[in-house]
C-alpha positions as a Python dict, from the first residue, in 0.01 Angstrom:
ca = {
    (1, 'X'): (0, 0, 0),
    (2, 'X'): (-99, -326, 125),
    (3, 'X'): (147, -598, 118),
    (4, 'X'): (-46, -951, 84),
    (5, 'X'): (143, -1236, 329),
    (6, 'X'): (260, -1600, 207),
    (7, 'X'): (165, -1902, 304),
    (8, 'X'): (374, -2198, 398),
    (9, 'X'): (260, -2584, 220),
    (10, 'X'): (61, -2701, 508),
    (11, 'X'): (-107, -2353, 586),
    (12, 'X'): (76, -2321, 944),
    (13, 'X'): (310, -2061, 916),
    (14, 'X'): (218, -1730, 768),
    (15, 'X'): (508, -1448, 707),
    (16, 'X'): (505, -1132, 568),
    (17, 'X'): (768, -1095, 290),
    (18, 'X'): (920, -720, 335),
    (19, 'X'): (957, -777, 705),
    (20, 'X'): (1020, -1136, 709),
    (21, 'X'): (797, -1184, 1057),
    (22, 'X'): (559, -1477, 1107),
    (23, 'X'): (212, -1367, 1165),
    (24, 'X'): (-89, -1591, 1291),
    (25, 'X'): (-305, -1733, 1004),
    (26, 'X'): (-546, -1465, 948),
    (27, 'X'): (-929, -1584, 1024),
    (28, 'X'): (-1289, -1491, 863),
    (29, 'X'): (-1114, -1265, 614),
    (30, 'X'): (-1285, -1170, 310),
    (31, 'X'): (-1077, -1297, 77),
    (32, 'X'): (-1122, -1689, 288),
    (33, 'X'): (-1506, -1610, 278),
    (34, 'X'): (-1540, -1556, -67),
    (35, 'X'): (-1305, -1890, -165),
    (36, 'X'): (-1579, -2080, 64),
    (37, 'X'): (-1863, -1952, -101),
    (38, 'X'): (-1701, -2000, -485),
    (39, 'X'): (-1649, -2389, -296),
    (40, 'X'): (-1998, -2405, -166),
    (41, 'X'): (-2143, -2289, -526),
    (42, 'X'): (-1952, -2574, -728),
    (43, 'X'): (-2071, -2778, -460),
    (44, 'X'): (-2410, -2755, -519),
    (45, 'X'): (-2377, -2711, -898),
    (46, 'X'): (-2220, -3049, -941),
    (47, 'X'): (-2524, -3134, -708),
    (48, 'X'): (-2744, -2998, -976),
    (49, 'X'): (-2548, -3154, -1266),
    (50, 'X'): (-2545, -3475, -1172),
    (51, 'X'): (-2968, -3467, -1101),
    (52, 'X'): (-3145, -3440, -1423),
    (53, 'X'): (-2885, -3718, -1490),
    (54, 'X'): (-3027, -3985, -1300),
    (55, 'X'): (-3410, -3821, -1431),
    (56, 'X'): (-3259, -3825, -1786),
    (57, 'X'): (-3227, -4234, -1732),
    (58, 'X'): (-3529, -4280, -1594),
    (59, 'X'): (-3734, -4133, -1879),
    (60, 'X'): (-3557, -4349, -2145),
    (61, 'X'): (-3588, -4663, -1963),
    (62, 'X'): (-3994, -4526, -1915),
    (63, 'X'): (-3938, -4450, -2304),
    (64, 'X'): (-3811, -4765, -2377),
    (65, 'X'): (-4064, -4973, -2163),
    (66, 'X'): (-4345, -4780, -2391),
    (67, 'X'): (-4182, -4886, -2719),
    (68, 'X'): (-4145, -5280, -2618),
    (69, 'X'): (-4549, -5298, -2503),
    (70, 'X'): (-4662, -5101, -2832),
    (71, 'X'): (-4447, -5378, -3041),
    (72, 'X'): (-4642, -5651, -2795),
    (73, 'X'): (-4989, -5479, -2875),
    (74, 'X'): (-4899, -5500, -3245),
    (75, 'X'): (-4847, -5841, -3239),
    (76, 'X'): (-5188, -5951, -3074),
    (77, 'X'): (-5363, -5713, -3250),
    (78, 'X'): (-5239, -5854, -3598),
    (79, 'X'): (-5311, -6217, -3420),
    (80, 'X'): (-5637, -6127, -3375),
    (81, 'X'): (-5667, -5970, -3747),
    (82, 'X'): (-5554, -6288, -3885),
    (83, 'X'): (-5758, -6515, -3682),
    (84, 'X'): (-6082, -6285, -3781),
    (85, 'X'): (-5974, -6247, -4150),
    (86, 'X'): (-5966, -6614, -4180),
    (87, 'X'): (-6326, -6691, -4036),
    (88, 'X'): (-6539, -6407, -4261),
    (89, 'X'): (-6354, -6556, -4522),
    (90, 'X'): (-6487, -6887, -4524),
    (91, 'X'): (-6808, -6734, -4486),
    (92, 'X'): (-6789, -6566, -4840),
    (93, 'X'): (-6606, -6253, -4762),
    (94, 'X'): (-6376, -6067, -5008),
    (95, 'X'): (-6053, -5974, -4898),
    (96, 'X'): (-5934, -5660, -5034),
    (97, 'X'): (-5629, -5451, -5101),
    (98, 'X'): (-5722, -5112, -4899),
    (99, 'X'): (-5546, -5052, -4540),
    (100, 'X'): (-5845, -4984, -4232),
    (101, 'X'): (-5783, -4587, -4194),
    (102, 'X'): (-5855, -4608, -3837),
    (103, 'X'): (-5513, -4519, -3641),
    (104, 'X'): (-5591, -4788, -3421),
    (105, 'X'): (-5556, -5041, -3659),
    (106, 'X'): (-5201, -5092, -3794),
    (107, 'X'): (-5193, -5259, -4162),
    (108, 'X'): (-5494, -5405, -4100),
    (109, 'X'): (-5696, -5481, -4399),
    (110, 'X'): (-6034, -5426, -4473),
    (111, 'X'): (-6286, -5714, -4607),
    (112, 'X'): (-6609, -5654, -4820),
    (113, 'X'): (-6915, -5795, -4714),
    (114, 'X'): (-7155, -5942, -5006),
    (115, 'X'): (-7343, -5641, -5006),
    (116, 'X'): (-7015, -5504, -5130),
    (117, 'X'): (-6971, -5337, -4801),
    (118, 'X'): (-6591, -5256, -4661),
    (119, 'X'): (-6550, -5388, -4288),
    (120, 'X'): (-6270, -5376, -4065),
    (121, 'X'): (-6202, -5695, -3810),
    (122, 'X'): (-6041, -5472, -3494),
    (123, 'X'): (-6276, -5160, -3520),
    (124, 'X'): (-6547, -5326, -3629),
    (125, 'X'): (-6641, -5041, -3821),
    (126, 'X'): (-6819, -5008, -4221),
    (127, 'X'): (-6631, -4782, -4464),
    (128, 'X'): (-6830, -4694, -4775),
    (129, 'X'): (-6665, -4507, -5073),
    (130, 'X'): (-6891, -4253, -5285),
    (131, 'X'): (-6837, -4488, -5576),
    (132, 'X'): (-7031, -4778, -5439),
    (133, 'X'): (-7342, -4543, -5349),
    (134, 'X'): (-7601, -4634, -5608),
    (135, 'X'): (-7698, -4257, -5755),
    (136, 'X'): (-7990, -4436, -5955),
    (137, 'X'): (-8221, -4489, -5659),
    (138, 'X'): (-8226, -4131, -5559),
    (139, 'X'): (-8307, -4006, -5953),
    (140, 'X'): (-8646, -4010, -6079),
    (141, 'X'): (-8717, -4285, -6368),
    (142, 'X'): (-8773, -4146, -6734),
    (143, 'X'): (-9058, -4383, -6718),
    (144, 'X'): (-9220, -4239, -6412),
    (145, 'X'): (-9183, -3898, -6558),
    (146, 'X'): (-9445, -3695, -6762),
    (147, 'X'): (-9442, -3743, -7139),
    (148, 'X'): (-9644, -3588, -7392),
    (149, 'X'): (-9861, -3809, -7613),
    (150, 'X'): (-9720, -3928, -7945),
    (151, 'X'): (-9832, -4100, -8255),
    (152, 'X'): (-9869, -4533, -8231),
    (153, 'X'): (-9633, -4576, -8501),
    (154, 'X'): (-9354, -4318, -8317),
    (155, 'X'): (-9445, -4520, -8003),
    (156, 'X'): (-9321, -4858, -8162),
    (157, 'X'): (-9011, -4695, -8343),
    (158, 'X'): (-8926, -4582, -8038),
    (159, 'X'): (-8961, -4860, -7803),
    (160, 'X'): (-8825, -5071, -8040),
    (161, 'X'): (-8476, -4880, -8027),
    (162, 'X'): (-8514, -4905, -7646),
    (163, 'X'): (-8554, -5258, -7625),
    (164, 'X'): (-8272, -5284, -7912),
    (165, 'X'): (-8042, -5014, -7669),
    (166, 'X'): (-8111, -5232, -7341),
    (167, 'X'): (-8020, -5561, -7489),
    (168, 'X'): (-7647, -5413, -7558),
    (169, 'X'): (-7689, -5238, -7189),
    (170, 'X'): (-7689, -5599, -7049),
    (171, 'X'): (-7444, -5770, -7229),
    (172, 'X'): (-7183, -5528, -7134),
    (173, 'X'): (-7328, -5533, -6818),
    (174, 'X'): (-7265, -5911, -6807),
    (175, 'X'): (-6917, -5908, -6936),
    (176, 'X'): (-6815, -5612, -6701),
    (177, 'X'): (-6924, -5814, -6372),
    (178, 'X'): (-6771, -6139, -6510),
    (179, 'X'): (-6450, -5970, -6561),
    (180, 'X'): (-6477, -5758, -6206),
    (181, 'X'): (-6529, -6127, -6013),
    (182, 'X'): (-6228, -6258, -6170),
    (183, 'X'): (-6009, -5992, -6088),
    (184, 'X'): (-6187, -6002, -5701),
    (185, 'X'): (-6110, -6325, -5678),
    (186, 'X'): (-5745, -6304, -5829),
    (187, 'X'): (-5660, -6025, -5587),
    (188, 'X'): (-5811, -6239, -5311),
    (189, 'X'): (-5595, -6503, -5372),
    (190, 'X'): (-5322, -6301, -5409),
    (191, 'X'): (-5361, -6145, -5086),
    (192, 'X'): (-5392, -6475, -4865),
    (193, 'X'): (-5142, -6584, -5037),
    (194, 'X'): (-4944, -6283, -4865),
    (195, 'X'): (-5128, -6357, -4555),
    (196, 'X'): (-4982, -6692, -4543),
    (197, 'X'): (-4612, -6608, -4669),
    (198, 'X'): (-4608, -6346, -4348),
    (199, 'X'): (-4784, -6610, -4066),
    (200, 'X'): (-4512, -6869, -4212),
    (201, 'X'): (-4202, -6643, -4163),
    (202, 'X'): (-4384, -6533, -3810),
    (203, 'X'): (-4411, -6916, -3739),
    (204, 'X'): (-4048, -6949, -3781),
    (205, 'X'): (-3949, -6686, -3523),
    (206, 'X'): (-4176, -6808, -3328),
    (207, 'X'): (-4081, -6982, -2947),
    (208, 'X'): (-4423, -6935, -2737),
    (209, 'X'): (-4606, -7307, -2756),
    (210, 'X'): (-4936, -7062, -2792),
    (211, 'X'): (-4855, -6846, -3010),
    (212, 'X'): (-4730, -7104, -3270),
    (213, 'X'): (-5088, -7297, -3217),
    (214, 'X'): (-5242, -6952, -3299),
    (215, 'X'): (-5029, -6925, -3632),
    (216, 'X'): (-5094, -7238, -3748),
    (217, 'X'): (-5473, -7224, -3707),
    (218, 'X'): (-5450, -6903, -3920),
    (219, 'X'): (-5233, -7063, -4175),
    (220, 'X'): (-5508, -7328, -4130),
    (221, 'X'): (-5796, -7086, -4178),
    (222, 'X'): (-5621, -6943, -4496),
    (223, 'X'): (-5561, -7241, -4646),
    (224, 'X'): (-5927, -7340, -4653),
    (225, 'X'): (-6013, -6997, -4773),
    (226, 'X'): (-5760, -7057, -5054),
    (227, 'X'): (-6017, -7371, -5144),
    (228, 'X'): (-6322, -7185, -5128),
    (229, 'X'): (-6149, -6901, -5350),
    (230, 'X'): (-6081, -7179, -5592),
    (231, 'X'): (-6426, -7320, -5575),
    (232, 'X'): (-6560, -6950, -5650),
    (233, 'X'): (-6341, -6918, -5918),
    (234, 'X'): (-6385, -7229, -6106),
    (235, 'X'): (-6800, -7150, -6089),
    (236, 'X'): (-6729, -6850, -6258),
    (237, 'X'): (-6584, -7015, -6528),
    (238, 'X'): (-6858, -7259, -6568),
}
């Protein structure tokens, strides 16, 4: 049987313990090759460890530097919204409560045009619901169509009742729109009224010299669409 030898502290003197004799440090044996090799293997995997460290950091501060220029892009592209809103406004457009469903356009909302058309300021693109198509031009009239004849007195009964039928048509036709531009224009109102609530509490956090001038000629441009809301409002009255 094999008896292993000791080793002194400072690896100089090795001595074998059943016949107390020194012997020379033994070299290249297989035990001293296979402690190198566990050495060399935690070696390199600490190597390994500490790698995908250093590429861990470098993708957040990439992550990071992604986050901080889509918060910048947000900014000017609601700058620009604002600034855009405010012009079409003056011009007559209707500012309404519907989001742009673009991706590209973050909380952007969508104006109507006078021919009741939806339009978005950063896409520049029309959005038309299936409730504002008219279905009437693509029916065929009941006048246009073929009738069989009837009697002179029938024909007066009858256009009587459909003279009698379309003078109720447009009275409720009258009262609906009167009641649909009020509540247009009270939703406008309402939402520049948002408009400039937000551009004031942006104003205040504001440092750039720029960027306040931009503000404030959007608060400017919503103020005078404000007026012109008012002026729409009190002809609809009249």
């Amino acid at each position: 049987m094999p008896i292993p030898l000791l080793r002194s502290k400072d690896s100089s003197i090795w001595f074998c313990v059943l016949c107390e004799k020194p012997e020379n440090a033994p070299t290249n044996s297989p035990q001293n090759s296979l402690q190198e090799n566990i050495s060399q293997n935690e070696t390199s995997n600490i190597a390994n460890n500490i790698e995908p460290t250093i590429l861990n950091s470098q993708d957040s501060t990439s992550t990071h530097s992604a986050v901080n220029m889509s918060i910048e892009e947000r900014r000017e592209q609601s700058r620009r919204a604002s600034q855009s809103i405010g012009q079409y406004l003056l011009q007559g457009w209707a500012l309404i409560d519907e989001i742009c469903p673009n991706d590209t356009c973050v909380g952007v909302p969508l104006l109507r045009s006078r021919d009741k058309k939806r339009y978005c300021v950063i896409c520049q693109q029309y959005y038309i619901n299936e409730s504002d198509v008219d279905h009437s031009k693509y029916k065929i009239s009941r006048d246009l169509a073929p009738q069989t004849p009837t009697s002179p007195s029938s024909s007066s009964v009858f256009n009587g009742k459909k003279r009698e039928v379309y003078a109720k048509d447009t009275e409720v036709i009258a009262a609906t729109s009167f009641n649909n531009n009020n509540e247009t224009l009270n939703t406008a109102q309402k939402t520049v009224m948002s408009k400039l609530e937000e551009l004031s509490a942006l104003l205040q956090n504001t440092i750039d010299i720029s960027e306040v001038k931009s503000i404030c000629d959007a608060m400017k441009s919503c103020a005078q669409a404000l007026e012109a809301l008012e002026a729409l409002g009190a002809l609809n009255r009249t």
